[in-house]
C-alpha positions in Angstrom: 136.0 152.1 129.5 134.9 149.8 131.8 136.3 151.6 135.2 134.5 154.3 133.6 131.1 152.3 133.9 132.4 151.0 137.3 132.6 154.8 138.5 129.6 155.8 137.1 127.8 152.9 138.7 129.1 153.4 141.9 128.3 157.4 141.9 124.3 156.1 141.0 124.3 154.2 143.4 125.2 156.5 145.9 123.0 158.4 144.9 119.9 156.4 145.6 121.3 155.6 149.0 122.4 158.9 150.3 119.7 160.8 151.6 120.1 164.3 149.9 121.9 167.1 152.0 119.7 170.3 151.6 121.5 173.3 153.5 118.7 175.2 155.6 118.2 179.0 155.1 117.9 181.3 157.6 115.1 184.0 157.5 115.6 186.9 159.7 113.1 189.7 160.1 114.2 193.3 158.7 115.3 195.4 161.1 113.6 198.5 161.6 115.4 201.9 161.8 115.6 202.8 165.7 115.2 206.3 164.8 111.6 207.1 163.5 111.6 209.3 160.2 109.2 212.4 160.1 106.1 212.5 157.5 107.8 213.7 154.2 106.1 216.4 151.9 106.9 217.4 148.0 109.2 220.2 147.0 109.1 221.2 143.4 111.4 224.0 142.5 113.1 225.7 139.5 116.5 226.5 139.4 118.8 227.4 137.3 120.7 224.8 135.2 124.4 225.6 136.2 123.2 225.5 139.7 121.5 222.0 139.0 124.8 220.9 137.4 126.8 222.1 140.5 124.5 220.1 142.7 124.6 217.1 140.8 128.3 217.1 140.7 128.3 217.2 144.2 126.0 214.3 144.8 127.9 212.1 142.7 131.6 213.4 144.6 130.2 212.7 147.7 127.4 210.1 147.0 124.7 212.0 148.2 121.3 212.2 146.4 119.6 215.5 145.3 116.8 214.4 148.2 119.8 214.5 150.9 121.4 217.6 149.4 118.6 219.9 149.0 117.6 218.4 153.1 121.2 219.6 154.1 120.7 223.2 152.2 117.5 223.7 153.3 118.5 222.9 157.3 121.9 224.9 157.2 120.6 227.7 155.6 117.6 227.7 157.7 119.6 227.1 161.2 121.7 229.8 160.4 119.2 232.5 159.3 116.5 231.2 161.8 117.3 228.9 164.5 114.1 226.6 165.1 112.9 227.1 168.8 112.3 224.1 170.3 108.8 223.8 172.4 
């Protein structure tokens, strides 16, 4: 018992002697996207609900979101029915 007090003496004293180490944290600025993102509109469609479930499906196979897939749709079937004409 008493190496026990010995220790814990020892430990408080070191503490009052030992200046306290306080790691120092980094803060870096978020990085901005080098490519810059066109203005965004709404879309709000109906559809039927097999077709939903088939799109949803394949959002979550290949971690896409509906946002992303319906983008993709909309520009393939758009480049290949009307290329856009660049001025």
């Amino acid at each position: 018992m008493e190496e026990y007090k010995n220790k814990l003496g020892s430990l408080a004293n070191k503490l009052k002697t030992d200046a306290p180490k306080i790691p120092i944290q980094e803060v870096h600025p978020v990085k901005s996207s080098a490519d810059e993102k066109e203005e965004e509109a709404q879309l709000n469609t109906w559809i039927p609900k097999g077709l939903l479930r088939r799109v949803k499906s394949y959002g979550i196979d290949k971690d896409l979101s509906l946002k992303d897939i319906n983008i993709l749709a909309l520009t393939f079937f758009l480049d290949a029915k009307a290329p856009q004409v660049e001025p």
